[in-house]
PAGUTOR-777864 format. One line per 5 residues: number of its first residue (from 1); for each residue z, x, y of N, C-alpha, C, CB. Coordinates in steps of 0.05 Angstrom, whole numbers, plus 5000, padded with zeros to 4 digits. Each point is the difference from the previous one (the first is absolute). Glycine has a CB too. Example, Ala and Ser with C-alpha at 12.3 -4.5 7.8 and 13.67 -1.06 7.14 Angstrom:
# residues 2
1) 5156,5264,4886,5000,4982,5024,5000,5018,5024,5025,4962,4977 | 4961,5031,5044,5001,5016,5024,5014,4985,5022,4957,5024,4987 $
***
This chain:
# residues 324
1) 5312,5117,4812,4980,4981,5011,5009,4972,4995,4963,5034,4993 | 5037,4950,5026,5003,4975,4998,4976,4973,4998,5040,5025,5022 | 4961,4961,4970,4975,4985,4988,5007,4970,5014,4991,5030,4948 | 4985,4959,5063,5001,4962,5001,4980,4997,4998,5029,4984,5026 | 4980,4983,4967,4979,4977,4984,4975,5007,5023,5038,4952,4976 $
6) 4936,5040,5012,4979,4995,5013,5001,4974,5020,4980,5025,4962 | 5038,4966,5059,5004,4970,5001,5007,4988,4987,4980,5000,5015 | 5019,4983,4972,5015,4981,4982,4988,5009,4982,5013,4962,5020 | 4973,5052,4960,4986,5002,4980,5016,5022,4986,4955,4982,5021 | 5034,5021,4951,5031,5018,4986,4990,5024,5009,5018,4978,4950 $
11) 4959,5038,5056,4990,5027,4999,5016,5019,5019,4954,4981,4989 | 5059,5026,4999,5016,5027,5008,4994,5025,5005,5022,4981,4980 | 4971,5030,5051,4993,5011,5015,5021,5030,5015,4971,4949,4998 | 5009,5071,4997,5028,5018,5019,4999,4991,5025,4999,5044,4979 | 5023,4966,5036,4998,4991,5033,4986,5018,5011,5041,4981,5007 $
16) 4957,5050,4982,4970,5012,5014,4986,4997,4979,5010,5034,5033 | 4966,4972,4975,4979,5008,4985,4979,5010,5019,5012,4969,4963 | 4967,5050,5014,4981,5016,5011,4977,4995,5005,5022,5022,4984 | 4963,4984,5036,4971,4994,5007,4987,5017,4989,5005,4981,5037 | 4965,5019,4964,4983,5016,4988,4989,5016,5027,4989,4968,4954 $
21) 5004,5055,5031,4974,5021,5019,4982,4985,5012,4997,5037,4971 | 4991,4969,5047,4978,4986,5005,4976,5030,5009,5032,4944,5020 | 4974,5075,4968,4984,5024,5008,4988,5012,4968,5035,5013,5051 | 4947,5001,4943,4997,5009,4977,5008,5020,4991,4975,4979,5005 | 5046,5023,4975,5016,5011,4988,4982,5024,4981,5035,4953,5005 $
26) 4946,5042,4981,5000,5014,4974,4986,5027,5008,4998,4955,4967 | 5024,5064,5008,4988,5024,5002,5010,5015,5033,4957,4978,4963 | 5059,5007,5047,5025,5013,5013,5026,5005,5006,4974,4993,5003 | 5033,5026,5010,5039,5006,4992,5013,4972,5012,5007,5062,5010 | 4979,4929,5006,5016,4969,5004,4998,4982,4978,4990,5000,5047 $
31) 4989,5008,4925,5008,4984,4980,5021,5007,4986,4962,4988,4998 | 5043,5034,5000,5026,5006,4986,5023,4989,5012,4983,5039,4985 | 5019,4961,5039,5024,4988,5015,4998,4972,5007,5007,5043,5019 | 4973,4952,4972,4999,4962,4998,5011,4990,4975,4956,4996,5026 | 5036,5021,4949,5010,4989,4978,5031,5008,5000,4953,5001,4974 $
36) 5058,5018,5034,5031,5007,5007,5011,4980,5009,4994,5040,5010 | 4992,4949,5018,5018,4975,5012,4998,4970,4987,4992,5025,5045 | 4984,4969,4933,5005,4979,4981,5014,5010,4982,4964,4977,5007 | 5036,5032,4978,5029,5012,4989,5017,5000,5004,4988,5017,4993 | 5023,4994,5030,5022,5009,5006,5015,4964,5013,4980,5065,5012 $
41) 4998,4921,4994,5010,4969,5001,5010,4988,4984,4976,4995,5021 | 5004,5011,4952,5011,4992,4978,5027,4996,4997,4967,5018,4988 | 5035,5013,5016,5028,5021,4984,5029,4978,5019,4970,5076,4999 | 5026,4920,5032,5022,4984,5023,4991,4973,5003,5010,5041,5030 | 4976,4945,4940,5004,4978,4996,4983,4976,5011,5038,5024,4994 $
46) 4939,4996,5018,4985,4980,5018,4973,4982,4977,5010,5040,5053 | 4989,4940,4947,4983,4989,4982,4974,4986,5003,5040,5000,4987 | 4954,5001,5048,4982,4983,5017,4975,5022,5014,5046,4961,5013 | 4940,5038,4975,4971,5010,5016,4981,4986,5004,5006,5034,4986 | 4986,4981,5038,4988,4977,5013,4974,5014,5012,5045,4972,5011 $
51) 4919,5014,4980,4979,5007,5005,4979,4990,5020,5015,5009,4961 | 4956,4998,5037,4982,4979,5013,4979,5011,4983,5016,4988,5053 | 4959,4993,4947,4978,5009,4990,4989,5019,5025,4992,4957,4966 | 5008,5035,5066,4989,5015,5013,5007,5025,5010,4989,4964,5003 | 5033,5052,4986,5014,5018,5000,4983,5024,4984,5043,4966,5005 $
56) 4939,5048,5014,4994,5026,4989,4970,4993,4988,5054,5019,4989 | 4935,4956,5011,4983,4983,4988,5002,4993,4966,4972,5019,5042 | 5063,4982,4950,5004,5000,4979,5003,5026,4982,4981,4960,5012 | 5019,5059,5004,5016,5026,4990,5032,4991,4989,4971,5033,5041 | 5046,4960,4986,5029,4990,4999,5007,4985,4983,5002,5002,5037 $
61) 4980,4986,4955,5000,4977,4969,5004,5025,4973,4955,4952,5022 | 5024,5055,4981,4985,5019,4970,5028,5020,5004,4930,5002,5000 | 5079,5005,5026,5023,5023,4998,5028,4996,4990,4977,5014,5036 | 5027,4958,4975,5031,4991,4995,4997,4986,4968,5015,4986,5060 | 4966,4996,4931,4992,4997,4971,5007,5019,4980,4966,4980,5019 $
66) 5030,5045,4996,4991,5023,4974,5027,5014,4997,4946,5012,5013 | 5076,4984,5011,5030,5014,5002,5011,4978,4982,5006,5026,5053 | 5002,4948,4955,4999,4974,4988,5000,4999,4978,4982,4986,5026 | 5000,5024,4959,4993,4992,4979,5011,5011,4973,4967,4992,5028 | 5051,5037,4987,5022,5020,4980,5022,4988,5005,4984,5045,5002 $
71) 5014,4924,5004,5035,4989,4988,4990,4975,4994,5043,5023,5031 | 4984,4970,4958,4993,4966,4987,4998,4980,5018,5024,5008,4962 | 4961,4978,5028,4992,4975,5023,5017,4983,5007,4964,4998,4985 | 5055,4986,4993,5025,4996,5007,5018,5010,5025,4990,4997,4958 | 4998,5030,5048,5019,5018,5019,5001,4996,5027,4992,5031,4973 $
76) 4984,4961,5036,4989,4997,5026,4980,4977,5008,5009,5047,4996 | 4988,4955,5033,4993,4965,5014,4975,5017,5020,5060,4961,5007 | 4920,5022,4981,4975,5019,5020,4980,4979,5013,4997,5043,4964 | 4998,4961,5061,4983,4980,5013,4966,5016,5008,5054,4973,5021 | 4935,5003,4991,4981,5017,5019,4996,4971,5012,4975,5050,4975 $
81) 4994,4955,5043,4999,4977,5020,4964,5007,4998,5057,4998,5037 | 4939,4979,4975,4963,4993,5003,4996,4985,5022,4988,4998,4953 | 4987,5013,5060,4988,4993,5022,4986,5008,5009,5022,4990,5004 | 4984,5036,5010,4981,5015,5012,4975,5011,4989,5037,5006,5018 | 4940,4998,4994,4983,5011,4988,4994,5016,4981,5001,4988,5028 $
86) 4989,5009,4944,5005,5020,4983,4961,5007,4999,5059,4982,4969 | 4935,5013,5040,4965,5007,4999,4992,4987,5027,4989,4996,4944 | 4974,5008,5058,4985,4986,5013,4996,4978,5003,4990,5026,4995 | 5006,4952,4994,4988,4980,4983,5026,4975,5016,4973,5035,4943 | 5010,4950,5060,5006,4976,5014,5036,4987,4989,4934,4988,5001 $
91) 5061,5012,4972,5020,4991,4980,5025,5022,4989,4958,4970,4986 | 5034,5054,5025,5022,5015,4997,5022,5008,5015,4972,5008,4979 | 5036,4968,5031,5021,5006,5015,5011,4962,5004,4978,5061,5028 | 5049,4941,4986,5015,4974,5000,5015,4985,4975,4967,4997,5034 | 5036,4983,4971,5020,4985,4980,4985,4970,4977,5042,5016,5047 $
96) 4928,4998,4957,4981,4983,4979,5019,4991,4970,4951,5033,5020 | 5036,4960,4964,5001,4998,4977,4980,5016,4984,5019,4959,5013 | 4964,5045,5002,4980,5022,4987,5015,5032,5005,4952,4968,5013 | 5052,5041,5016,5010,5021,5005,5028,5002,4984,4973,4999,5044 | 5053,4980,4956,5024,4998,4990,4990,5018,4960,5024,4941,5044 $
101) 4960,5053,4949,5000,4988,4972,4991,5032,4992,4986,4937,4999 | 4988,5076,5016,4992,5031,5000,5009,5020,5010,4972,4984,4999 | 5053,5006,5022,5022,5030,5007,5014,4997,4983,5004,5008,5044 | 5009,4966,4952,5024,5003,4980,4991,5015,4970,5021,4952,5024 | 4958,5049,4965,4990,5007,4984,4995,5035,4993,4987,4950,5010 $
106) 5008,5052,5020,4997,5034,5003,5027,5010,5009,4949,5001,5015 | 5065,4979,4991,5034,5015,5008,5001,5006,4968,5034,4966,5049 | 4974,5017,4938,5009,4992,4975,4987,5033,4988,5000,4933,4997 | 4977,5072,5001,4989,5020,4985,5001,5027,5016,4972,4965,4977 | 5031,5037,5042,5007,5019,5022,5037,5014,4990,4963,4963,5044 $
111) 5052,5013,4951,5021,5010,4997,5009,4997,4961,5009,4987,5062 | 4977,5008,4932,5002,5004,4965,5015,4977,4993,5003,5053,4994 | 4997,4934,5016,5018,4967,4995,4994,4974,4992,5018,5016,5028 | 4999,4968,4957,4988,4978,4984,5009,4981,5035,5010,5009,4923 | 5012,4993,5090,5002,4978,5017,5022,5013,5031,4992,4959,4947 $
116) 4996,5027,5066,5019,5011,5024,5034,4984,5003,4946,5010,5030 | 5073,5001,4979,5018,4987,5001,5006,4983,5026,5009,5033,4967 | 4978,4978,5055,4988,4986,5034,4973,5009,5007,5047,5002,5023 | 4948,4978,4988,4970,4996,5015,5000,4988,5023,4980,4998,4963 | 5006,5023,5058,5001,4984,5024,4981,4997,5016,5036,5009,4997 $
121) 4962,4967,5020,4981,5001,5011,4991,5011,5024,5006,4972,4975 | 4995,5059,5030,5000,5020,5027,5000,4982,5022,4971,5040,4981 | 5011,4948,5027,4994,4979,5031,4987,4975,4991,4988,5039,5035 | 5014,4947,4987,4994,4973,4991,4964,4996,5003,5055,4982,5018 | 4932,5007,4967,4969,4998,5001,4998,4970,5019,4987,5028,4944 $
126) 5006,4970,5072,4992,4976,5020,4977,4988,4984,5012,5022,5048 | 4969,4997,4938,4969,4981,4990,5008,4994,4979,4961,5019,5018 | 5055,4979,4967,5005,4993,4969,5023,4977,5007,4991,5054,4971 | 5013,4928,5022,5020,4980,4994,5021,5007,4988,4970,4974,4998 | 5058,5015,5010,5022,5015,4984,5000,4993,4972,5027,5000,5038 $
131) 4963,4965,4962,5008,4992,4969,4980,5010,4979,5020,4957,5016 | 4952,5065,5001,4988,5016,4975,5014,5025,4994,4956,4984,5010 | 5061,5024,5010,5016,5022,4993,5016,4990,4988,4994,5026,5029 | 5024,4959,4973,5018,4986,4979,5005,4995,4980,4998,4993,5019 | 4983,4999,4970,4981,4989,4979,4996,5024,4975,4972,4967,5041 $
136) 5013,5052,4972,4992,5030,4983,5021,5009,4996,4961,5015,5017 | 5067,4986,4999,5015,5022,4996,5020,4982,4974,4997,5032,5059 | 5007,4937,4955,5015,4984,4973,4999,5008,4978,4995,4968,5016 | 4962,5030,4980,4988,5005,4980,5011,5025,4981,4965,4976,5028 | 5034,5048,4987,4999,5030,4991,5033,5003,4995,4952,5020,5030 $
141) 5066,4957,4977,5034,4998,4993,4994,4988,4970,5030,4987,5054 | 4954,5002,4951,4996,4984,4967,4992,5009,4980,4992,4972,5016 | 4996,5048,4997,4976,5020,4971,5017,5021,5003,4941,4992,5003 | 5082,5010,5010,5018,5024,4992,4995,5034,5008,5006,4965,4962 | 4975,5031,5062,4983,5025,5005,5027,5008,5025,4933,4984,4988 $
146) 5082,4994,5030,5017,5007,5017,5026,4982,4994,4961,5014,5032 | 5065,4991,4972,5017,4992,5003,5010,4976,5016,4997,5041,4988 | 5003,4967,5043,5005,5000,5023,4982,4999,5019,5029,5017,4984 | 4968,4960,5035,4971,5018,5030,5023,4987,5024,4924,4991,4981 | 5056,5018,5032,5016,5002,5025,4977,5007,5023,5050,5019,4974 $
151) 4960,4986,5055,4988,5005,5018,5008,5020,5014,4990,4963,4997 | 4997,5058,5016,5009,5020,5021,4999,4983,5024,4981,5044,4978 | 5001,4972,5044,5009,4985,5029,4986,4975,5009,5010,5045,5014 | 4998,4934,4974,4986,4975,5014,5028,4981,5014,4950,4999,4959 | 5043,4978,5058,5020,5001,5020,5016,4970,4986,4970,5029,5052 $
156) 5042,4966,4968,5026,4981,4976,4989,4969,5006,5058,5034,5006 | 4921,4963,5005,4981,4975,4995,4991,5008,4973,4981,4988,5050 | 5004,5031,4945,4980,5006,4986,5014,5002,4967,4971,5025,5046 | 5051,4983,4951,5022,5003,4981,5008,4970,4994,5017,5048,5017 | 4992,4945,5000,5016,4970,4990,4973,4977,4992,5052,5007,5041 $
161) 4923,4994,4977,4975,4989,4991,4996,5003,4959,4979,5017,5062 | 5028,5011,4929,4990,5019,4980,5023,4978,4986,4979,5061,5017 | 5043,4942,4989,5026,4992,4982,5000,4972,4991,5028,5032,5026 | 4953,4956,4992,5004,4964,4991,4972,4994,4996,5042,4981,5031 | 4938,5032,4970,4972,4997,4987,5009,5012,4965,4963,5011,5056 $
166) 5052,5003,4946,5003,5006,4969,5016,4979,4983,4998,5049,5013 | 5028,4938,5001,5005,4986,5001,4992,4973,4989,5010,5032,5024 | 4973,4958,4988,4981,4971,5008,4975,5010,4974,5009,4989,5072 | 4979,5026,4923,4992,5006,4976,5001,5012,4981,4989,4990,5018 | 5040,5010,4976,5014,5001,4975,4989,5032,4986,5002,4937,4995 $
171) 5001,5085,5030,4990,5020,4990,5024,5023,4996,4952,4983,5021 | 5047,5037,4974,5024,5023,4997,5006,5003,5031,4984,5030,4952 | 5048,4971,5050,5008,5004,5031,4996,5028,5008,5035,4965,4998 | 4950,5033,5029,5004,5023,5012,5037,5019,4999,4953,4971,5031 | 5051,5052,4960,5020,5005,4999,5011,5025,5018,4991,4976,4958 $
176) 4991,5040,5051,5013,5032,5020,4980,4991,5022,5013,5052,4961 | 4996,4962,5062,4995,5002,5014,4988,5035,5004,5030,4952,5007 | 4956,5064,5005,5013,5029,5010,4991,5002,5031,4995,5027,4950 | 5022,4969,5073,4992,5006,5018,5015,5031,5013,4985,4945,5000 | 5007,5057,5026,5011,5026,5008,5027,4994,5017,4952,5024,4999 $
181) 5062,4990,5000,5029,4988,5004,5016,5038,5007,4998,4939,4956 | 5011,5061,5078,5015,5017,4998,5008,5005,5024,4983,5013,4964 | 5040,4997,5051,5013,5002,5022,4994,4989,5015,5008,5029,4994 | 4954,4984,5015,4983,4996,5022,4985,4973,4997,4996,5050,5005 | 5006,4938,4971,4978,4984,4996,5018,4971,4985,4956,5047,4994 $
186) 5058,4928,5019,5015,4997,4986,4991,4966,5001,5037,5048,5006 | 4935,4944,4999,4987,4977,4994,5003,4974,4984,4982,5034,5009 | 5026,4986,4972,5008,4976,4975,5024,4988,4993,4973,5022,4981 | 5047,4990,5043,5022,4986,4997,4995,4961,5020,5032,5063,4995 | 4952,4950,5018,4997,4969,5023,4993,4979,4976,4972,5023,5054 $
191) 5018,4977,4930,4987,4972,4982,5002,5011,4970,4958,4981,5038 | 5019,5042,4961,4997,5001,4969,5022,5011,4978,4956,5005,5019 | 5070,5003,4987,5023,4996,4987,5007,4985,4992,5006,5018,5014 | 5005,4970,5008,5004,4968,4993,4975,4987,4976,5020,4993,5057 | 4958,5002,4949,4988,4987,4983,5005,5010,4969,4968,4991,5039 $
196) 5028,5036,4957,5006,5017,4981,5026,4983,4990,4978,5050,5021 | 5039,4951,4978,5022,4994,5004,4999,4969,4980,5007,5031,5053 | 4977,4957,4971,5007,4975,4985,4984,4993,4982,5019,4987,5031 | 4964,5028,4960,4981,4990,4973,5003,5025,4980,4959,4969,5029 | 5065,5049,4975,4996,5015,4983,4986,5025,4988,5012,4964,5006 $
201) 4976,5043,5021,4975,5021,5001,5013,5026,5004,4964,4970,5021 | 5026,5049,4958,5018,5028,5008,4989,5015,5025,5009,5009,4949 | 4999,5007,5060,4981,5023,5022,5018,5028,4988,4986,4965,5057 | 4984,5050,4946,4999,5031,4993,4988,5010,5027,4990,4998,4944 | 5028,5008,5077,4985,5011,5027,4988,5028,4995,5033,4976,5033 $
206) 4947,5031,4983,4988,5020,5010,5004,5018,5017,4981,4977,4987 | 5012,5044,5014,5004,5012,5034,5026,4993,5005,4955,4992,5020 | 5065,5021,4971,5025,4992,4996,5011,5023,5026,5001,4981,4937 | 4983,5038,5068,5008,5024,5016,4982,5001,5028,5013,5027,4952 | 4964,4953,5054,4984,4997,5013,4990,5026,5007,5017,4959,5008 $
211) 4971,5051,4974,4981,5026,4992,5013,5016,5011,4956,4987,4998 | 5062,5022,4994,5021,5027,5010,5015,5000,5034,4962,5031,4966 | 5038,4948,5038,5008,4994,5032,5031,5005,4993,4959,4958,5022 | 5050,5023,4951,5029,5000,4999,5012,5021,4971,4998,4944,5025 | 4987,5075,4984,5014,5024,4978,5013,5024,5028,4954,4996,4944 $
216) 5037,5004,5072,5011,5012,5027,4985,5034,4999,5057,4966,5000 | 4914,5022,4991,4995,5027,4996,4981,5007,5033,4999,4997,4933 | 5004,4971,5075,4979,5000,5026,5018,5009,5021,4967,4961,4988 | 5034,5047,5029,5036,5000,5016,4980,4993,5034,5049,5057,4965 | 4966,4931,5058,4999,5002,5019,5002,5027,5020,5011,4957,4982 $
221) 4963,5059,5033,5003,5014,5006,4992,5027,4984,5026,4967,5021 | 4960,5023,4960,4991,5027,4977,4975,4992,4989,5048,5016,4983 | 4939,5011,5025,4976,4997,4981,4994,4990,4967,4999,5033,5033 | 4978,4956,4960,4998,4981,4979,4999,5027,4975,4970,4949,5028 | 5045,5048,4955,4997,5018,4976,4973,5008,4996,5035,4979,4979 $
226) 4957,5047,5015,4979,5009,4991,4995,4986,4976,5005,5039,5022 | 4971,4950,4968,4989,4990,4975,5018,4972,4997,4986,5052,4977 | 5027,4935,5044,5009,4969,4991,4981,4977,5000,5041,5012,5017 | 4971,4965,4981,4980,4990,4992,4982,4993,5029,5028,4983,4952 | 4996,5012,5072,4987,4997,5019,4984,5020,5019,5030,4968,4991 $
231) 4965,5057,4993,4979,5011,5008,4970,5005,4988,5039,5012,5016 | 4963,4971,4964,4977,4992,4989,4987,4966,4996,5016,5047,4981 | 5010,4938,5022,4990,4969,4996,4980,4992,5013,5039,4989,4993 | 4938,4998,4998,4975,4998,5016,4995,4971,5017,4981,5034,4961 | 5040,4947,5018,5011,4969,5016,5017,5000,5024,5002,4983,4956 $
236) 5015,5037,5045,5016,5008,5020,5021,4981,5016,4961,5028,5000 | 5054,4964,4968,5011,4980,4992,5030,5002,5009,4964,4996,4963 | 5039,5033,5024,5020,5024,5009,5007,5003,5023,4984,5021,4973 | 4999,4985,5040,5003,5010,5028,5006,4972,5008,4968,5044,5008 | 5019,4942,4997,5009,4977,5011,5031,4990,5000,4954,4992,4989 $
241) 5060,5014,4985,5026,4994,4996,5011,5015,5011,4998,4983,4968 | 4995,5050,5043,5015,5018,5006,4999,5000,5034,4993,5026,4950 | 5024,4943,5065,5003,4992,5025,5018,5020,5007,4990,4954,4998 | 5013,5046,5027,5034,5003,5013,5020,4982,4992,4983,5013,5039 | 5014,4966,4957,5021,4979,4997,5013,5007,4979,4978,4966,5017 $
246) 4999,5031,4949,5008,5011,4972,5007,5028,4999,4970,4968,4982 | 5028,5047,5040,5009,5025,4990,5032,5005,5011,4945,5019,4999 | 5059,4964,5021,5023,4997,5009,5020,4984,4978,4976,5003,5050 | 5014,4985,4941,5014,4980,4979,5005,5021,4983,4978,4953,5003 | 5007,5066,4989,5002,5018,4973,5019,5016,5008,4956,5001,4981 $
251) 5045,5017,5046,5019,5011,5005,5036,4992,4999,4954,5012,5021 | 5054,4958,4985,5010,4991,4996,5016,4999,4968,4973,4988,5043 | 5006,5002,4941,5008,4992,4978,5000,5023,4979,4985,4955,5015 | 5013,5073,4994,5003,5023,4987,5030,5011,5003,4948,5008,5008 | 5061,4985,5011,5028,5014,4996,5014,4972,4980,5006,5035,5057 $
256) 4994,4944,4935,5010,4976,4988,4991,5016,4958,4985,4948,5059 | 4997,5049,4944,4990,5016,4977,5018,5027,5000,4948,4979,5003 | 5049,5041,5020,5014,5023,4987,5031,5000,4994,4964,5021,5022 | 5045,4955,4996,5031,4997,4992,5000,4985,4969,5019,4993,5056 | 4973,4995,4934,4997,4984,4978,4988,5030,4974,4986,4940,5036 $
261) 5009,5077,4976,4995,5021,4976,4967,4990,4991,5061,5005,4978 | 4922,4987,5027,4971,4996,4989,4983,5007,5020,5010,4966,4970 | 4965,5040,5013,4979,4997,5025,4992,4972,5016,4982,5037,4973 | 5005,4965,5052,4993,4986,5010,4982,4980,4983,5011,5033,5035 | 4974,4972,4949,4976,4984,4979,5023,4984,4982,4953,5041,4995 $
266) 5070,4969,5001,5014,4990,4975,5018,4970,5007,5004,5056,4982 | 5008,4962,5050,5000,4970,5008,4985,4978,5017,5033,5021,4991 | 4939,4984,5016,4976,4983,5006,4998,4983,4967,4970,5040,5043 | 5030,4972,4941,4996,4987,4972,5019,4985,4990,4976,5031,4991 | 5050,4969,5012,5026,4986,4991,5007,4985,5023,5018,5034,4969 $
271) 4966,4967,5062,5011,4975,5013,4969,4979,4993,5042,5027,5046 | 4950,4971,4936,4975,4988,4997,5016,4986,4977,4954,5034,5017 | 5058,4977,4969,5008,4998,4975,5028,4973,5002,4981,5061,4986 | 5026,4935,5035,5019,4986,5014,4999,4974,5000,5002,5033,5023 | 4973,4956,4967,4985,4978,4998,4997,4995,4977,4981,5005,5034 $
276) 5040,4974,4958,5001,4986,4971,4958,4987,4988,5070,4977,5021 | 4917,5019,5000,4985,4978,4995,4980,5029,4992,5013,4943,5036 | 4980,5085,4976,4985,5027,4998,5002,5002,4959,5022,5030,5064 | 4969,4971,4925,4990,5008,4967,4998,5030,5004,4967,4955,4982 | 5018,5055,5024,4994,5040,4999,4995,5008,5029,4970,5004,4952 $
281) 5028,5021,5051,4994,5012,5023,4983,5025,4995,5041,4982,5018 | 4934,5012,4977,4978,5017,4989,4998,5023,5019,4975,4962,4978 | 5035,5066,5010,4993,5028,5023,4983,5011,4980,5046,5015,5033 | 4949,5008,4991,4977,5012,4989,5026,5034,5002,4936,4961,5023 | 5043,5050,4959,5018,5034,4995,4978,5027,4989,5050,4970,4979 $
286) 4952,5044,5039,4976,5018,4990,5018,5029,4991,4954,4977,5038 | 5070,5017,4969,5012,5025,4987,5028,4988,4988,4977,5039,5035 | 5034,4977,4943,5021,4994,4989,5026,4992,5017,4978,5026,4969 | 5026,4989,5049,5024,4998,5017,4998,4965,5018,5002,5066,5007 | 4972,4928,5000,4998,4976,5016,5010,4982,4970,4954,5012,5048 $
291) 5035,4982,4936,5016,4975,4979,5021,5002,4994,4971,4992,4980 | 5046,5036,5023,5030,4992,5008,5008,4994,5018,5008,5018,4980 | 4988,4984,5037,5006,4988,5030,4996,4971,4993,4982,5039,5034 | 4992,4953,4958,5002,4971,4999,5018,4988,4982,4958,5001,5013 | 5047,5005,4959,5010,4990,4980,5028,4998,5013,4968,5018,4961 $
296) 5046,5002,5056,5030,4998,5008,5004,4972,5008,5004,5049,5017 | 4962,4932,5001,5012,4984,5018,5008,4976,4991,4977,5021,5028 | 5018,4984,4928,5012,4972,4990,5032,5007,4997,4952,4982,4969 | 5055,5028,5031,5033,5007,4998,5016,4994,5032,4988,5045,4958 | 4991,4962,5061,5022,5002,5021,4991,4964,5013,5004,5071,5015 $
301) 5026,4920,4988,5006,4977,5015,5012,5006,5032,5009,4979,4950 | 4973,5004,5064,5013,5007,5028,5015,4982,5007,4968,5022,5015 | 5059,4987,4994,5016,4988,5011,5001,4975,5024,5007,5043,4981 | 5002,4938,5018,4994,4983,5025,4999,5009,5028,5018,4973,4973 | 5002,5047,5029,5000,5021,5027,4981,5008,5011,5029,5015,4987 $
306) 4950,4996,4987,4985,5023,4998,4973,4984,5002,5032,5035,4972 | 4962,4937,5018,4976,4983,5010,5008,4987,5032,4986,4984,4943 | 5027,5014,5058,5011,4991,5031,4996,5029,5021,5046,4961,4976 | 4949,5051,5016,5001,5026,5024,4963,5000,5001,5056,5040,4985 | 4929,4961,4984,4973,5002,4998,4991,4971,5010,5000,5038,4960 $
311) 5005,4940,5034,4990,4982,5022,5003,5003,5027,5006,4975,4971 | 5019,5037,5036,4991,4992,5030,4982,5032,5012,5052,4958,5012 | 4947,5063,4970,4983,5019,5008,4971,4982,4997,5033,5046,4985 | 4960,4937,4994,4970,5000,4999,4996,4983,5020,4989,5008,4954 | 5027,4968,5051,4995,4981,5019,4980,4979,4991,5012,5033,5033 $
316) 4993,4955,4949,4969,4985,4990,4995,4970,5009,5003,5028,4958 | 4989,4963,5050,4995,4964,5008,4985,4991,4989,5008,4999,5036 | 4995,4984,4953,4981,4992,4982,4985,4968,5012,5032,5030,4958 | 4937,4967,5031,4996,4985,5023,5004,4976,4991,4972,5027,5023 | 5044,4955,4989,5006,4968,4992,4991,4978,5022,5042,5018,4973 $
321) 4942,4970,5015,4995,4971,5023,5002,4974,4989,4968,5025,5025 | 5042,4961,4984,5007,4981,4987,4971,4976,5008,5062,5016,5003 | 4936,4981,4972,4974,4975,4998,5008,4968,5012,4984,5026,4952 | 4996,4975,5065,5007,4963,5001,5021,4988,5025,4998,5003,4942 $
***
């Protein structure tokens, strides 16, 4: 396993790392094979997990906490994120200072921990002001409850706004980014790299596989796997990705993978990995064999040949207009 800085900051990060369940685990055979695959991360060096409070309504917390918690703290880098609704009640949800101050509090006790190592802010709250979000999270860098914060998907106004309001009041810098980042979805190269980039901000992408589109388990011309995900996803988030266009692309980029000796997922994950400015590439693994597949994709480097054939299969344009 290979490791980089969090952005400019010293925190040393695997290049994968693991997401959490978001289904309830306990008191089933998928818990036994959940604690196998944190383990077994352990064991190939992976040191980055990655949570939410709204995940399971805080099951995923109390679950990954409790695996967590049979190694040394030293050992490993654990996040979660706040926002979304965690109750009824007017105040339980968004990027308050009231709400910030009572999730972080029930993450913290949820997962048996004196302090998080990232925190993020799931979406951006429109009714809350950034510099009260700012403000609380500085705060909670100061009282030592978090490390690190950061933001999931807010857009690269809304980021660089975050970066010089912290800035301008002399508060702890925004430092990670986590947005979703992968074959199909490749947004963040138009602006928010760059920005990343130049202030130093790490990114830990998401949806690194765009929900199984690029493991090649979907194929053009074949029925959808019994029990996948896209025969149960209720957002239909899945399906949506699973065009003619993307499935033609997949077809493509499966014989490139099988000459190269990996699965298709391994190298979706190592051409992600291709990107000096990328910190982690958070997958998810519900069975042992999928976190080797991923772990391979910090070892394998693709050849210049071999990104030159996958660009011009994906075809990407990215949108540029020039201001003014």
């Amino acid at each position: 396993m290979k490791y980089r800085n969090l952005g400019k900051w010293g925190l040393k990060v695997s290049e994968i790392a693991l997401g959490s369940w978001v289904t309830k685990l306990s008191g089933t055979e998928a818990e036994t094979t959940a604690k196998t695959v944190v383990n077994g991360a352990f064991d190939a060096g992976v040191n980055f997990f990655d949570c939410a409070d709204a995940y399971s309504g805080g099951d995923a917390e109390r679950f990954l906490g409790k695996i967590l918690g049979e190694h040394k703290r030293s050992e490993y880098i654990v996040s979660s994120k706040v926002f979304f609704p965690m109750g009824s009640g007017a105040n339980e949800w968004g990027l308050s200072r009231k709400h910030i101050v009572e999730q972080l509090d029930h993450t913290l006790k949820n997962m048996k921990l004196d302090y998080l190592d990232l925190y993020f802010c799931h979406r951006f709250d429109p009714t809350t002001p950034i510099e009260e979000t700012l403000q609380i999270l500085s705060d909670m860098v100061a009282a030592g409850k978090i490390l690190y914060y950061g933001v999931s998907e807010w857009s690269p106004v809304q980021i660089t706004e975050a970066i010089h309001l912290a800035k301008e009041n002399h508060l702890r810098p925004l430092s990670v980014i986590q947005p979703q980042y992968n074959m199909a979805d490749r947004y963040i190269e138009d602006e928010i790299i760059a920005i990343c980039e130049k202030y130093g901000v790490g990114i830990t992408a998401f949806s690194p596989l765009a929900q199984g589109l690029l493991t090649g388990k979907y194929r053009k011309g074949i029925p959808l796997p019994a029990g996948s995900r896209a025969t149960w996803q209720k957002d239909k988030q899945l399906l949506n990705l699973l065009s003619e266009e993307n499935l033609d692309k997949v077809e493509k980029l499966l014989p490139i993978a099988e000459k190269l000796g990996v699965p298709l997922s391994t190298l979706a994950l190592s051409w992600i990995l291709r990107k000096k400015q990328i910190t982690s590439v958070i997958t998810g693994a519900s069975k042992p064999e999928q976190l080797i597949s991923n772990v391979k994709a910090s070892e394998l480097i693709l050849p210049d040949n071999v990104l030159d054939e996958i660009e011009t299969i994906l075809d990407y344009r990215p949108f540029v207009r020039k201001i003014g």
